[in-house]
C-alpha positions as CSV (number, residue, x, y, z in Angstrom):
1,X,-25.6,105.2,93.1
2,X,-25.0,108.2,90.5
3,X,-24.9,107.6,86.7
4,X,-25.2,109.9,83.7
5,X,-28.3,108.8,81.0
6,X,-27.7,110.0,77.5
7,X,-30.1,109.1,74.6
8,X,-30.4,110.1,70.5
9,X,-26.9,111.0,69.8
10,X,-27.8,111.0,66.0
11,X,-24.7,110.6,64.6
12,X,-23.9,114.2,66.1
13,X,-20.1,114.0,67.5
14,X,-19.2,117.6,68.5
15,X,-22.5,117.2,71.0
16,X,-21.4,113.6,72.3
17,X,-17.5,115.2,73.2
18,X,-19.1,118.2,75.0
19,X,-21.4,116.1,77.1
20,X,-18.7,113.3,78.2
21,X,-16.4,115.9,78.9
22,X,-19.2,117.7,81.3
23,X,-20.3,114.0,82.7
24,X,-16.0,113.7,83.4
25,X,-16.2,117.1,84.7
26,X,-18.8,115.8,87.2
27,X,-16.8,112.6,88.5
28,X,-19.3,110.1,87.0
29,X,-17.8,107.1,85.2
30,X,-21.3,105.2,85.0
31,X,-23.4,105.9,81.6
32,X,-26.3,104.2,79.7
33,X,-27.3,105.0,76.7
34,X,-30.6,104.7,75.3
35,X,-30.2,104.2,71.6
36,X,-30.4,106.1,68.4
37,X,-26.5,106.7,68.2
38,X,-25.5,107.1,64.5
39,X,-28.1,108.2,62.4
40,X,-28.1,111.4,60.6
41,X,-26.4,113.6,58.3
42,X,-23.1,114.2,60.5
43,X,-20.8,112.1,62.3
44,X,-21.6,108.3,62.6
45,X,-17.9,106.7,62.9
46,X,-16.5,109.6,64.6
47,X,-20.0,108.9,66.9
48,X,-18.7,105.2,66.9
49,X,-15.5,106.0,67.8
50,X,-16.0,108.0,70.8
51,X,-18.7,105.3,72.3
52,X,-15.6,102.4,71.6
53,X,-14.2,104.3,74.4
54,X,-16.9,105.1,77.0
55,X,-17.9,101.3,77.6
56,X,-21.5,102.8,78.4
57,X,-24.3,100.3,78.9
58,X,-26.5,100.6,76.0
59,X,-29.6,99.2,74.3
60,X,-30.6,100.4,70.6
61,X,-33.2,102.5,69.1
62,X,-35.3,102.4,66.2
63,X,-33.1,104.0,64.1
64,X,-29.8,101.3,65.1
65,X,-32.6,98.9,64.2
66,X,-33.5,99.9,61.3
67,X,-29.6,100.2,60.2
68,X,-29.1,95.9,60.4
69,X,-32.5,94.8,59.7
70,X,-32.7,97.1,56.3
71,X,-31.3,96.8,53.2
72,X,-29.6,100.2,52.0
73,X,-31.8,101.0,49.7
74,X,-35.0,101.0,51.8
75,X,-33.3,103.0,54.1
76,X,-34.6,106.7,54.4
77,X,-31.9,109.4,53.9
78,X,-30.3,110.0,57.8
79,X,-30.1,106.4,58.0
80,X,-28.5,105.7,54.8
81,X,-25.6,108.7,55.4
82,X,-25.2,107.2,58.8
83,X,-24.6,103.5,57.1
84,X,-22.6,104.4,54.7
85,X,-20.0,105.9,57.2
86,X,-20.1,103.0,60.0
87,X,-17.9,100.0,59.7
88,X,-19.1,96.8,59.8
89,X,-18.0,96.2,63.5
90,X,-20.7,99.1,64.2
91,X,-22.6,97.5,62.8
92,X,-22.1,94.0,64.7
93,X,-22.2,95.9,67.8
94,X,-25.6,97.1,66.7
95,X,-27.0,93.5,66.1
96,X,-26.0,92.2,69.8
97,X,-27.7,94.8,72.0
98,X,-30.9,94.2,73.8
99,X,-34.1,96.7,72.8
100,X,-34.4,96.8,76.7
101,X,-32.9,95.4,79.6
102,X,-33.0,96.1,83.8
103,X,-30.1,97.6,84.9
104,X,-28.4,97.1,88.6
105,X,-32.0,95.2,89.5
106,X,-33.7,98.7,90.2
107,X,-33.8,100.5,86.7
108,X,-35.6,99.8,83.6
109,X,-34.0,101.0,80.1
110,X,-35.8,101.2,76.9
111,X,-35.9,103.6,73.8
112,X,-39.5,104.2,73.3
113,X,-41.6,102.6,75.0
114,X,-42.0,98.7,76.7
115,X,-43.7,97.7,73.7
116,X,-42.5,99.2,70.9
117,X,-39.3,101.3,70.4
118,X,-41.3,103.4,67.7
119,X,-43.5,104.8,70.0
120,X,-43.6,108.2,72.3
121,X,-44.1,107.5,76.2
122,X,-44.3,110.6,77.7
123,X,-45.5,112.7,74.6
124,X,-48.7,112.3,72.1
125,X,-48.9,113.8,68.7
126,X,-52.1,115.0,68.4
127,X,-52.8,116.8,65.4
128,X,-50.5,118.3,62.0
129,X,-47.5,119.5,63.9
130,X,-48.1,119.5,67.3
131,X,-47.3,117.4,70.0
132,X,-48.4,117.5,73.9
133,X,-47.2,115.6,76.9
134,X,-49.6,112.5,77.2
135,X,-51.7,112.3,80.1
136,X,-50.7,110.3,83.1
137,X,-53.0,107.6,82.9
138,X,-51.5,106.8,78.9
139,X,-48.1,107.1,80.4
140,X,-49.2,104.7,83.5
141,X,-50.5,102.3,81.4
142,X,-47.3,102.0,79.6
143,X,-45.5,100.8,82.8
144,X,-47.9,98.1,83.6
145,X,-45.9,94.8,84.6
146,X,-42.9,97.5,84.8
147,X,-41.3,96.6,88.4
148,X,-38.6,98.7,89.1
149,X,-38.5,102.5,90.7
150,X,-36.6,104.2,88.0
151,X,-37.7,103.8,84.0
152,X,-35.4,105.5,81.1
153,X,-36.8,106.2,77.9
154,X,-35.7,108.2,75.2
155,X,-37.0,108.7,71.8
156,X,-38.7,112.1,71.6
157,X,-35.7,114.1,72.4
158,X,-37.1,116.0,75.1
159,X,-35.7,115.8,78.8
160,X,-38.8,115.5,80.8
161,X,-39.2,113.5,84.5
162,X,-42.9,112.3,85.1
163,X,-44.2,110.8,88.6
164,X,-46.3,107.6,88.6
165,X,-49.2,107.2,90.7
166,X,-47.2,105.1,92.6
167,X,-44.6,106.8,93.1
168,X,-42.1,105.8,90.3
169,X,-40.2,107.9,87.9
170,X,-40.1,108.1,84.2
171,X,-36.9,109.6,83.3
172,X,-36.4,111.1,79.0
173,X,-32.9,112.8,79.3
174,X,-33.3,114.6,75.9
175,X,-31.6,114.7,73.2
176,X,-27.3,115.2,72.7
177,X,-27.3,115.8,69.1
178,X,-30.7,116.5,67.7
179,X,-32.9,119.4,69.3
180,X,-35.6,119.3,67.2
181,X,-36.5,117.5,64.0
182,X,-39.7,116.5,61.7
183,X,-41.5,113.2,61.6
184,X,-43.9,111.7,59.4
185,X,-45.4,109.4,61.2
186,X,-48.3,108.6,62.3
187,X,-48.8,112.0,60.8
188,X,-46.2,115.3,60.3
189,X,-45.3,116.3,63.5
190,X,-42.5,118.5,64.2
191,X,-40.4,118.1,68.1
192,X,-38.5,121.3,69.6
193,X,-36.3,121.1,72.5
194,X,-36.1,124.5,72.3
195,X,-32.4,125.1,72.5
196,X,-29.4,124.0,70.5
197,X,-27.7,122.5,73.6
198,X,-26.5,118.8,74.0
199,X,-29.0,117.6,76.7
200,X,-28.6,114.3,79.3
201,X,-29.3,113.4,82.7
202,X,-27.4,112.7,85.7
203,X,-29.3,110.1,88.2
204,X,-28.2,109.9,92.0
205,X,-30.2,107.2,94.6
206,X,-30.5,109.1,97.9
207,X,-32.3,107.9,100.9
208,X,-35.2,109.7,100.2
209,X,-35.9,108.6,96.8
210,X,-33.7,109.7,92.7
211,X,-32.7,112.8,92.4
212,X,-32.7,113.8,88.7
213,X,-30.6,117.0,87.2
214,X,-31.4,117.8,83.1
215,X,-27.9,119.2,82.3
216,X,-28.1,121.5,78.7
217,X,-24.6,121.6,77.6
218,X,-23.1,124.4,75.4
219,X,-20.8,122.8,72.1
220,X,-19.8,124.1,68.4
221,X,-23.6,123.4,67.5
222,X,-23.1,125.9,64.5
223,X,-20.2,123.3,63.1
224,X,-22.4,120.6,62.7
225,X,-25.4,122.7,61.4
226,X,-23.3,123.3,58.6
227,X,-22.3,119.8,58.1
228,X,-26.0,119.1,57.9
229,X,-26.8,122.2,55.7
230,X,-23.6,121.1,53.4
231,X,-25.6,117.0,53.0
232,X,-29.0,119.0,52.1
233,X,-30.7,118.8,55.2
234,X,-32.0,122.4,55.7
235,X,-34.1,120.5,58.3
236,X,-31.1,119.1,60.5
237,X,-29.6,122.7,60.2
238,X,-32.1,124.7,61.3
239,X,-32.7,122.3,64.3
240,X,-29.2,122.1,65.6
241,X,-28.8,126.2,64.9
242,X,-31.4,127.2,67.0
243,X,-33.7,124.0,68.7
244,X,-36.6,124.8,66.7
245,X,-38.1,124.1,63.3
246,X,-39.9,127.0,61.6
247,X,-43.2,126.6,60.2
248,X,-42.1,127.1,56.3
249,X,-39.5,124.8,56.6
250,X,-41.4,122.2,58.0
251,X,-44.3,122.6,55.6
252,X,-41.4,122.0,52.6
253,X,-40.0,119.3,54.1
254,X,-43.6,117.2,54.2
255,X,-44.4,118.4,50.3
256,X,-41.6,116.5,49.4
């Protein structure tokens, strides 16, 4: 069994072409997706579009969740742009997809964690801006009651693979369309891939146990940091120009 796992497209089209073309490229025709697909300042039909013809098995996010079960107003800014774009059979699509599900009997799909799809599995903010990779024994406890050998999770946008105790894997294959980006909650935090590159995973069963290859895909990343820079998200831009989020930009973004 070989598949490709993509995750957090945020609305980001140019990134989702690049990596489909380099999953093609790699004779895989298998793909889930782990949710957060449209929101964002970018590309959320032209997203839409490009999944109507992948027929990927998907579950949703927290931000596809918070596009149906929000009104418009409530929405904060990414998801509003994103909503605004997406037709309303998007939209229906949204509202009939599982917030987990086992795929093939052997692999376990969810966007943040189990329990909540709001929450970081494999990372831990830990104080104004910084977050570290969680300690194995918050990540194992997390996967309690979890039977299968493989997990997928997304969320944090960083590619990561961590070994259970007992010998399962937790797979994050990063981020397609969003390298880095600020978060409020449950305090300021800012997450860096590190690079502007589309990021996903490609999965392979051998007889030995998964084999797991982070692929970093090169696209017109500069396009759609103007887009975002053009819908006044000096945030978005800077993280899709370069992976990172600088230190004043950050600190204007949380003053509001």
């Amino acid at each position: 069994m070989k598949f490709a796992a993509i995750a957090d497209i945020h609305g980001n089209s140019l990134a989702l072409e690049a990596v489909l073309a380099d999953i093609a490229a790699e004779g895989i025709s298998d793909i889930v997706n782990l949710g957060d697909f449209f929101s964002g300042p970018l590309d959320a039909e032209g997203t839409a579009e490009l999944l109507r013809g992948i027929n990927a098995v998907s579950i949703r996010g927290n931000h596809d969740r918070y596009l149906v079960e929000q009104v418009p107003e409530d929405m904060g800014p990414s998801d509003r742009i994103a909503y605004d774009q997406l037709a309303t059979e998007t939209l229906d699509w949204i509202r009939e997809l599982p917030a987990s599900m086992v795929w093939r009997d052997e692999i376990f799909l969810c966007h943040g964690t189990p329990e909540d799809d709001n929450t970081y599995w494999l990372e831990k903010v830990i104080t104004e801006k910084r977050v570290r990779s969680a300690a194995l024994s918050e990540i194992d406890a997390h996967a309690q009651g979890i039977a299968q050998p493989l997990i997928l999770c997304a969320h944090t946008h960083l590619p990561r693979t961590v070994t259970l105790p007992n010998g399962r894997l937790i797979v994050n294959p990063g981020s397609v369309g969003c390298p880095a980006y600020i978060d409020l909650t449950p305090i300021p935090h800012k997450v860096q891939a590190g690079n502007p590159h589309a990021s996903y995973a490609i999965l392979e069963k051998r007889p030995d146990g998964w084999s797991v290859s982070h692929r970093h895909v090169p696209y017109a990343h500069l396009d759609m940091s103007t887009l975002a820079m053009e819908r006044g998200r000096p945030d978005w831009a800077e993280g899709l120009a370069t992976g990172w989020i600088s230190n004043e930009t950050f600190e204007d973004i949380i003053s509001g």
